[in-house]
N, C-alpha and C positions, 0 to 999 in steps of 0.2 A: 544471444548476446553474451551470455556469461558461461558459452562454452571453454574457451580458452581460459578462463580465469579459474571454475571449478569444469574441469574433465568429465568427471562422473557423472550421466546422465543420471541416475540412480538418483544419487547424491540434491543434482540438483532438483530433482521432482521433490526429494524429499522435503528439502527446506523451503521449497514453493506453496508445499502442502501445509507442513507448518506453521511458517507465515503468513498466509494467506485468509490461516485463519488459527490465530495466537491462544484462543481461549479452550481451543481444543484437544482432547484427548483421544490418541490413536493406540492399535494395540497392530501387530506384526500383520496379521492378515486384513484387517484394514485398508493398511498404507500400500502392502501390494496392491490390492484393489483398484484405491483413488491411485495412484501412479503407474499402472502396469508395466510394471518393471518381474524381476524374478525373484521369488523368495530368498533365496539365499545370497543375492546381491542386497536386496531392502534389510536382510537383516545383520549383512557386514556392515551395510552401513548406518545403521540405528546406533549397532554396538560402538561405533567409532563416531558419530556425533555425540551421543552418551557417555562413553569415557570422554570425550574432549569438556562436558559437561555444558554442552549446549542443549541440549535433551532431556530432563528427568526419567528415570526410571522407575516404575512402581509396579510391585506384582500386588495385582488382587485375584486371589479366588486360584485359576487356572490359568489364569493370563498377564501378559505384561502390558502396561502402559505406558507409552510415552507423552510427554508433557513439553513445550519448550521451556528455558530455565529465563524466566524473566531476568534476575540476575546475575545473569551471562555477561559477562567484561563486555562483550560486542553485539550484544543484543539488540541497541537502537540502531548501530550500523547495518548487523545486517538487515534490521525492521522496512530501515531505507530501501536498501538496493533490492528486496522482495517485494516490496510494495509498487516498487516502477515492474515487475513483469505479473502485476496483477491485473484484472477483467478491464476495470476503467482507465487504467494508464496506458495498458497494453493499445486500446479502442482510441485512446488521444493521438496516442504518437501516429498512429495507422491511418488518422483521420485529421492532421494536424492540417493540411493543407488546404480542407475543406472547412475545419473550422474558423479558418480568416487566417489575420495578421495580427499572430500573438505575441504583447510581449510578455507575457508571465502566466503559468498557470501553476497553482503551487497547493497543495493537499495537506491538510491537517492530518498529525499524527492519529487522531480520534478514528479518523476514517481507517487506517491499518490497523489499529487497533480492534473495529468494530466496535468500536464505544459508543451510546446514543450520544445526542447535542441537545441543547436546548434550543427552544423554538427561537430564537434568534442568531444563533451559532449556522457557521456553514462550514463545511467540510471542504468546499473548494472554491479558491477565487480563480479567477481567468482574467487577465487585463490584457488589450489589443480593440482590433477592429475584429469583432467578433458578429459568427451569423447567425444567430439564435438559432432558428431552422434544425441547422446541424447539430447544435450545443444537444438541442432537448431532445432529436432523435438519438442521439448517444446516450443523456442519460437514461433514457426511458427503459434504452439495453441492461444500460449498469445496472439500476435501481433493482429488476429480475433478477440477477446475479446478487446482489448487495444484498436484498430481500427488505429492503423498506427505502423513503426516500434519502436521496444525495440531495442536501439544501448546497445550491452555489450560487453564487456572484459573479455576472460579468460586467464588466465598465470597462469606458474607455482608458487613453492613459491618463488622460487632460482628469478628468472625473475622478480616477484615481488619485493624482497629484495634488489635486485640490482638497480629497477628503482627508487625505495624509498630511499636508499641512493644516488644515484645519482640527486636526486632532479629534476627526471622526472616531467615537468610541467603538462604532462595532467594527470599522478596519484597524482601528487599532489591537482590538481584542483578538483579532484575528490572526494579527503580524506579530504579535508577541505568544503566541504558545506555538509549541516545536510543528515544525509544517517539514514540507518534502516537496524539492522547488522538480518539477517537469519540464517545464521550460524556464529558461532565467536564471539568473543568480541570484542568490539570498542580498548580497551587499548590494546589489542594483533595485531588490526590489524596496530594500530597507532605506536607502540610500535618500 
């Protein structure tokens, strides 16, 4: 998908790497590894995501470390657009037609982040005519990949519409912290 926009396969394994998992610390031979790509491709382009200073650089001992720069001018943008070609978005879109007739499925920042939630928080809503069946055989894949549970919500729209006017506080707490719409638009879901 984001071949034409970034060229560089290199490039883009790197920032999939990254992203995909924010809290982490890569060093040169690492990032070949998780991305097999070639060293001296991986490491033009570290040096050029790091000067552009999306990257931190840090040498400890004999080695260098790379970090991503949380504040990175574009850091939430691109938190977005890596987050849709991660495990669970990637396994929605591929499985969208089996998962019903949806109209929204929209993913809390927390979840790209890797941040826990509290036992009442969820990480994703889904609103449509949804087949559970399918919902739970997906997450069951994610949650493997994820390495602990994905708490989500599905309702219909009617059930939705109703909780959202009635100023349901857990859809509310939900629709108010930074999310990442999958399907739908933010103004229709907020709407």
């Amino acid at each position: 998908m984001l071949l034409h926009i970034i060229p560089s396969k290199a490039r883009r394994k790197i920032l999939e790497l990254f992203f995909h998992h924010p809290s982490e610390n890569y060093y040169l031979r690492r990032v070949v590894r998780e991305t097999e790509e070639e060293v001296n491709a991986v490491k033009r382009e570290l040096d050029i995501l790091a000067d552009e200073k999306l990257l931190l650089r840090e040498k400890r001992l004999n080695k260098v470390y790379y970090a991503l720069n949380k504040n990175y001018q574009f850091y939430d943008e691109f938190l977005r657009i890596f987050t849709k070609t991660g495990f669970l978005p990637a396994s929605i879109y591929k499985n969208l037609s089996k998962i019903g007739k949806i109209k929204f499925i929209t993913l809390s920042t927390k979840f790209s982040k890797n941040l826990p939630i509290k036992e009442d928080e969820i990480y994703l809503l889904m609103v449509g005519v949804i087949v559970i069946a399918e919902v739970e055989a997906l997450m069951a894949d994610a949650e493997k990949n994820f390495g602990r549970s994905i708490n989500y919500t599905a309702m219909t729209e009617n059930e939705f519409i109703f909780r959202k006017k009635n100023n349901d506080p857990f859809i509310w707490r939900f629709l108010k912290q930074p999310k990442i719409m999958l399907v739908g638009t933010e103004d229709e879901l907020l709407k």
